[in-house]
N, C-alpha and C positions, 0 to 999 in steps of 0.2 A: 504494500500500500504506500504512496504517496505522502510525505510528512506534510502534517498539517500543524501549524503555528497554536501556542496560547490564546493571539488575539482572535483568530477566528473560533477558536472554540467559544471564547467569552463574546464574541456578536452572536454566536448562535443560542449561548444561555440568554444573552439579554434579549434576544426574540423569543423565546419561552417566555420569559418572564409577562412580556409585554401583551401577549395570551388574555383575550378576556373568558371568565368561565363559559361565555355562551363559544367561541373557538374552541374550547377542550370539549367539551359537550357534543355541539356539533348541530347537524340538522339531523332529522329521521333518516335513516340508512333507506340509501337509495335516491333520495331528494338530491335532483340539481339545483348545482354545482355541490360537489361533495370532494375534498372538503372545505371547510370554512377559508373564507381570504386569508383571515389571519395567520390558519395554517399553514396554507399555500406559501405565505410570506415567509415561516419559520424554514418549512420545507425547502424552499427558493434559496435560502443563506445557507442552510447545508450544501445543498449542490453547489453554489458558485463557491463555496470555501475549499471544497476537495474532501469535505464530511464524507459525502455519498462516495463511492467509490463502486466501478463493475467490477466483478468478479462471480464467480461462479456460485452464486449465494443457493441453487437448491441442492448442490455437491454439500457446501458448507453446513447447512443444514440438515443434511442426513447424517455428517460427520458426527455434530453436538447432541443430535437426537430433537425430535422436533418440539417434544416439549420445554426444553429450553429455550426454543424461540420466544416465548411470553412469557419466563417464569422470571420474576421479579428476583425469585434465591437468585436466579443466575447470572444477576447483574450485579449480583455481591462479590464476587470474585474478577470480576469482566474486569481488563484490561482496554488503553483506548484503542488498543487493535480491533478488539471485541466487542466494542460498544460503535465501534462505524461498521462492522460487518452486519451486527443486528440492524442498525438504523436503516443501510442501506438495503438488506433482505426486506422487511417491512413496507420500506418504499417500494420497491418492487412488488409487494403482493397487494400493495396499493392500488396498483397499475391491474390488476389481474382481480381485482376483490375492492370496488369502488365502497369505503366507510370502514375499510382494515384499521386505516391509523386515529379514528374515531373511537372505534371500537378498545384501542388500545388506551383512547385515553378513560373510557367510563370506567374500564375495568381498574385503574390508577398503575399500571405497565409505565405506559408514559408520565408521569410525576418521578416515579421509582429511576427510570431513566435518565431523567434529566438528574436529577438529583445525585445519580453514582456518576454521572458524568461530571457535575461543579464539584461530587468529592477526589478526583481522580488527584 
């Protein structure tokens, strides 16, 4: 992967941050545009920082076992090699499962996330 800097880590926390609960929430799964601007915005600074990265994310995921893909334990250990490979698998099932990263925020995946991310 690609090194990516402190400060774009810290633009992509402060666009979390900037998240109103109705953007973590979301609209009804399904409902266009999905997801919220706001996201879209958070989403948009990962990819232009080099956050996002391609690679072979459903190799990778069969590697870790699939239920690690959402389990919050497993962002306990997660490294940032580890924590831009789940973001960007996510992203992707984004693409293929329109309210995936909605979905991740009700279930509080996403809080959990960002959060091992600002502790790294």
């Amino acid at each position: 992967m690609k090194h990516i800097d402190q400060k774009s880590i810290n633009n992509i926390l402060a666009e979390y941050h900037k998240l109103t609960k109705e953007a973590k929430v979301g609209r009804p799964q399904g409902e266009y545009p999905s997801p919220h601007p706001g996201l879209h915005t958070l989403l948009g600074v990962m990819e232009m920082s080099g956050f996002i990265e391609t690679f072979d994310w459903m190799a990778w995921v069969e590697s870790i076992g699939a239920d690690n893909l959402n389990s919050t334990s497993y962002l306990k250990t997660a490294n940032l090699e580890t924590f831009r490979k789940l973001m960007s698998a996510h992203i992707r099932l984004e693409r293929f499962s329109a309210g995936h990263i909605q979905k991740l925020f009700r279930s509080g995946y996403m809080q959990a996330f960002f959060e091992g991310l600002e502790n790294l």
